[in-house]
C-alpha positions as CSV (number, residue, x, y, z in Angstrom):
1,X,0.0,0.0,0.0
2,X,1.4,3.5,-1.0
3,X,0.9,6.7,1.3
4,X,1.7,10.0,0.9
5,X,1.6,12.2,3.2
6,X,1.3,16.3,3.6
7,X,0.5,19.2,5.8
8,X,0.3,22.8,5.9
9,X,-0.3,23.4,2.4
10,X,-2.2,26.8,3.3
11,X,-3.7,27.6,0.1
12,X,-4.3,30.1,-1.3
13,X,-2.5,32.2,2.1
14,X,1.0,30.6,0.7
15,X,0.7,29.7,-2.8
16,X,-1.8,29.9,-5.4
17,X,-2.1,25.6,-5.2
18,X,-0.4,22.5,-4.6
19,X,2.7,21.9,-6.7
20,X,2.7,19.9,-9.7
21,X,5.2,17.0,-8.2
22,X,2.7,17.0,-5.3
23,X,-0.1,16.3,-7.0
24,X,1.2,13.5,-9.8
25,X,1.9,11.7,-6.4
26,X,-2.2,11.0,-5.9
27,X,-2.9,8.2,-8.5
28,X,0.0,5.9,-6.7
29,X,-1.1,6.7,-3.5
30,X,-3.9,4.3,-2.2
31,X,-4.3,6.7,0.9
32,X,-3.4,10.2,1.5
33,X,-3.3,11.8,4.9
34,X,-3.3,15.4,5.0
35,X,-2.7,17.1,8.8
36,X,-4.4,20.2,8.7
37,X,-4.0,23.6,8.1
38,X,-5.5,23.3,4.6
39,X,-7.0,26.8,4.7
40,X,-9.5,26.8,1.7
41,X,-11.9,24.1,0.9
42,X,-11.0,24.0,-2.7
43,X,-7.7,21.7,-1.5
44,X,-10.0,19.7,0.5
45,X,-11.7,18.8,-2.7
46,X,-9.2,18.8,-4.6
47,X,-8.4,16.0,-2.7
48,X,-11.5,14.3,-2.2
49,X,-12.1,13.8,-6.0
50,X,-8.4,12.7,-6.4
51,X,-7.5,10.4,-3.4
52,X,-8.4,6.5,-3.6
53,X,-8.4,7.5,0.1
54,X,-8.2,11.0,2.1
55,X,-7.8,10.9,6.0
56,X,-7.7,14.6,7.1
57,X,-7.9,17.1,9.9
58,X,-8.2,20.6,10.3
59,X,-5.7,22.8,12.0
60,X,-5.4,25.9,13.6
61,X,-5.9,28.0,10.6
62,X,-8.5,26.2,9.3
63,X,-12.1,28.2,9.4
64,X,-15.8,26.7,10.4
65,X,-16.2,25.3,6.9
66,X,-13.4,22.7,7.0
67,X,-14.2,21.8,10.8
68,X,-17.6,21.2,10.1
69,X,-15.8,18.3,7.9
70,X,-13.0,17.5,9.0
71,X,-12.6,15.9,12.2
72,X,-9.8,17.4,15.2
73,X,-8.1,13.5,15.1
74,X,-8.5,10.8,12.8
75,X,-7.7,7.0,13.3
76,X,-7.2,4.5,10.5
77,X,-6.5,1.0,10.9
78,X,-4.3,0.2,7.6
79,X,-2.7,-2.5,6.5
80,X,-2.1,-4.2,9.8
81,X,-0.9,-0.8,12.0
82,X,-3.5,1.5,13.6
83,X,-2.5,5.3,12.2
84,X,-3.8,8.6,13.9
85,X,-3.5,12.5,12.3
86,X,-3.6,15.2,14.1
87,X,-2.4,18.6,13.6
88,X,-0.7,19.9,16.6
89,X,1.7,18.0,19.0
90,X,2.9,21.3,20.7
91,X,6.7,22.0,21.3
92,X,9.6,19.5,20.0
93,X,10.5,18.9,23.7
94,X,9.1,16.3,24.8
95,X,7.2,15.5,21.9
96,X,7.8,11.7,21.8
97,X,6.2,11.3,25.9
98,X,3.7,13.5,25.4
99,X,2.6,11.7,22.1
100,X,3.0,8.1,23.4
101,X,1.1,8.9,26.2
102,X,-1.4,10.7,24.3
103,X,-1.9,7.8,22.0
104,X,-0.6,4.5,23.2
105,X,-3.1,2.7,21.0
106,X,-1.7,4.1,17.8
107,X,1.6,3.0,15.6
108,X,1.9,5.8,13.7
109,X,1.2,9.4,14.6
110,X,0.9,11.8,11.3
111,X,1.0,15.5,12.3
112,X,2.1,19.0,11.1
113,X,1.9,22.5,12.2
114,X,5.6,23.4,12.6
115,X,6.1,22.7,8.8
116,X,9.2,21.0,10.0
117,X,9.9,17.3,8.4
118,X,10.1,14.7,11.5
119,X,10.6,10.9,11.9
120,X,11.7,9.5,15.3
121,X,10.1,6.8,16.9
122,X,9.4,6.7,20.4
123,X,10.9,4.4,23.0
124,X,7.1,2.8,23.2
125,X,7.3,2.0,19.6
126,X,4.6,5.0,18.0
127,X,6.3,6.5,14.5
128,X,6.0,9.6,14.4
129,X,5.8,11.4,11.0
130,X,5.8,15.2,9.8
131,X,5.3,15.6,6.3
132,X,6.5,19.0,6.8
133,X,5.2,21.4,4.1
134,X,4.9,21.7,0.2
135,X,4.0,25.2,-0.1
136,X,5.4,26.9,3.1
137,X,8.9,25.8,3.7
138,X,9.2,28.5,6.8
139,X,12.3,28.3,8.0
140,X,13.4,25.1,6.6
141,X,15.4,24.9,3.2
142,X,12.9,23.1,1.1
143,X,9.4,22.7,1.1
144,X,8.7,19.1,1.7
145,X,6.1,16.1,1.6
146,X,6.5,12.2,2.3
147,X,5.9,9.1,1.0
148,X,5.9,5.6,2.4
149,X,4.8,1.9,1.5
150,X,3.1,0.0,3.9
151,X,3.5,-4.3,3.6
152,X,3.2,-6.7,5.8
153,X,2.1,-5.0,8.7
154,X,5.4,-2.8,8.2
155,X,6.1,0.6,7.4
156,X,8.9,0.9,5.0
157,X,11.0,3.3,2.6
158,X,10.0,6.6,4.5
159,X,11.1,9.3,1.8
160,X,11.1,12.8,2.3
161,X,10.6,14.2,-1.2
162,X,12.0,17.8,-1.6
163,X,10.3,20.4,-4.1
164,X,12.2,22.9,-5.6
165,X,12.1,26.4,-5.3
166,X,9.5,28.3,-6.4
């Protein structure tokens, strides 16, 4: 099973719409998560209409429009791991305690909001994944996304993909 994975694409606030390499990603992908902070509705569905599978939240610029249907935290049981997505896991501190105590049902925690690219794993096992962001690279050097494959009850070649400049 292919994923792909983003967050923070804030459109139209920081670019006019999802990059190109972004979006010929969506026919390979047989789910896509997207952690929030989608800003207009028009990405939303965008997505819908392009995704085999969307799993979504809102985040803390999102408006009534997407709350009303998006949900804060989403669960998915895929291919053998349980996955949650939410959009905010607060300061990088502590992130890995706070989150494995949050969710210690969960192998995989998707999440955004600091549009910084993360993978660690936590001593309890969770995964924890930022996609980081494709439109809004902040104060990182790229503006990013992720991929993944999941097999066997396994989550496997991780790849932060890298869009160029724009």
């Amino acid at each position: 099973m292919r994923l792909l994975l983003m967050s923070d694409t804030h459109v139209p606030a920081r670019a006019k719409g999802l990059p190109e390499q972004l979006l010929a990603e969506l026919p390979h992908a047989d789910v896509v998560f997207h952690a929030g902070d989608w800003v207009d509705t028009a990405t939303l569905d965008l997505l819908e209409s392009r995704s085999r599978r969307l799993i979504g939240v809102y985040g803390n610029n999102d408006g009534p429009e997407l709350r009303a249907r998006l949900p804060e935290v989403a669960y998915a049981d895929l291919g053998g791991l349980r996955f949650g997505v939410v959009h905010d896991t607060s300061p990088a501190e502590g992130r890995e305690a706070r989150c494995a105590a949050r969710f210690p049902d969960l192998d995989v925690l998707v999440f955004g909001h600091s549009h910084i690219p993360w993978d660690t794993t936590t001593p309890s096992g969770l995964r924890l994944l930022n996609p980081g962001s494709p439109t809004d690279r902040r104060r990182q050097p790229h503006c990013t996304y992720l991929t993944a494959t999941l097999a066997d009850g396994a989550l496997t070649d991780v790849t932060l993909h890298r869009l160029p400049q724009r």
